[in-house]
C-alpha positions in Angstrom: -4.7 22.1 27.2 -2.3 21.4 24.5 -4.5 19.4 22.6 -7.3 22.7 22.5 -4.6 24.7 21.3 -3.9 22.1 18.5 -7.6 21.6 18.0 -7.6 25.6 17.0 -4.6 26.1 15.2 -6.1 23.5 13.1 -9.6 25.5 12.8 -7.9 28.5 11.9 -5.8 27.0 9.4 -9.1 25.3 7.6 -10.6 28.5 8.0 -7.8 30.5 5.8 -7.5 27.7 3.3 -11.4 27.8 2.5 -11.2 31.4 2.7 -8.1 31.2 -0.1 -10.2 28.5 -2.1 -13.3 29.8 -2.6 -13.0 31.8 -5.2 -11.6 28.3 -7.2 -14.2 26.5 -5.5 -17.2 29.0 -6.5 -16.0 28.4 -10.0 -15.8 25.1 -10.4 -19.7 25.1 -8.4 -20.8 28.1 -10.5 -24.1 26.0 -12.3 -25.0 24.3 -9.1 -24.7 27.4 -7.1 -26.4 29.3 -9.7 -29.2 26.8 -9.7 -29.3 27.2 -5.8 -29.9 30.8 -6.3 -32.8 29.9 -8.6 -34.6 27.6 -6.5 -33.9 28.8 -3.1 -35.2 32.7 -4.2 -35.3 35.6 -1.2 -36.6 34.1 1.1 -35.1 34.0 4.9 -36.5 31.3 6.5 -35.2 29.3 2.9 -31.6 30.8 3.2 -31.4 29.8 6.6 -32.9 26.0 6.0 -30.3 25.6 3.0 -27.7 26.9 5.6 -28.9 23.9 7.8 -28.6 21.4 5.8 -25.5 19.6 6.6 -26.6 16.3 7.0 -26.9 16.1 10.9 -30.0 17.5 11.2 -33.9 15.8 10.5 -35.8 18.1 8.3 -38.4 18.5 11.3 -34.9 19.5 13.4 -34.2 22.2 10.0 -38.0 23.4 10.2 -37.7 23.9 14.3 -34.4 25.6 13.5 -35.5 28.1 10.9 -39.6 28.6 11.2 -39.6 27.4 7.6 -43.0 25.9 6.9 -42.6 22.4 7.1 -44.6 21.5 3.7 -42.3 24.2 2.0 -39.3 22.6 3.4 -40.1 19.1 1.7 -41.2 21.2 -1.2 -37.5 22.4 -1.1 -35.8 19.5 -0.3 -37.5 17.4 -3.5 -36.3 20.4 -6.1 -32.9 20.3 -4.5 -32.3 16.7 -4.6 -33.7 16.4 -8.7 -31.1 19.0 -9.4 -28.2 16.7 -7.5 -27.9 19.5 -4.9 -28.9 17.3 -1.7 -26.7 13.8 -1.1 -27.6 10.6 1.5 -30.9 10.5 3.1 -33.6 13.1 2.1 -34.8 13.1 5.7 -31.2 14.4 7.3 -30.6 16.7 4.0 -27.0 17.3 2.9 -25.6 19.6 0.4 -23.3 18.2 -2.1 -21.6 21.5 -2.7 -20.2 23.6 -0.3 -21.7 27.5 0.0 -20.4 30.6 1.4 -22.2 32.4 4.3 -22.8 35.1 1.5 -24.1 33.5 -1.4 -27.5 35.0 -1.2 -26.2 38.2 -0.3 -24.2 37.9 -3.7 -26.9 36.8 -5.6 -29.4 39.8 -5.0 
């Protein structure tokens, strides 16, 4: 039991110190997320992909997830990586910056 307890104390504590960083954090990321804005545009089932793509999942597993078309996702995932957005294996895509659950909301 203790060791839960630990294990959430130390959630909740990551959780206030990104919530305390990222207004630092959206500056220094300000082009990238800009260009992210750009290239993702309004769409949902985009938003939700990007949100995916931490690096555990297949881009088949992202396209399941989110109902993104599967030829738009690849689409996505090759302008993301030639901007430097996307590290490590295309197939299991992985941001390189990290982006608030807002960000589109911000950008419209």
């Amino acid at each position: 039991m203790a060791n839960e307890e630990l294990l959430a104390a130390i959630c909740e504590i990551r959780d206030l110190v990104r919530m305390i960083a990222e207004p630092h954090i959206a500056a220094r990321d300000k082009k990238l997320r800009d260009e992210l804005i750009r290239i993702v545009g309004n769409g949902e089932s985009k938003h939700k992909a990007v949100f995916a793509m931490d690096g555990s999942r297949t881009q088949m597993e992202i396209h399941k997830k989110t109902g993104m078309n599967l030829g738009n996702l690849s689409t996505l995932v090759k302008k993301l990586s030639g901007v430097q957005l996307l590290s490590g294996d295309l197939k299991k895509p992985k941001l390189t910056i990290p982006i608030p659950s807002n960000l589109f909301d911000q950008a419209g």
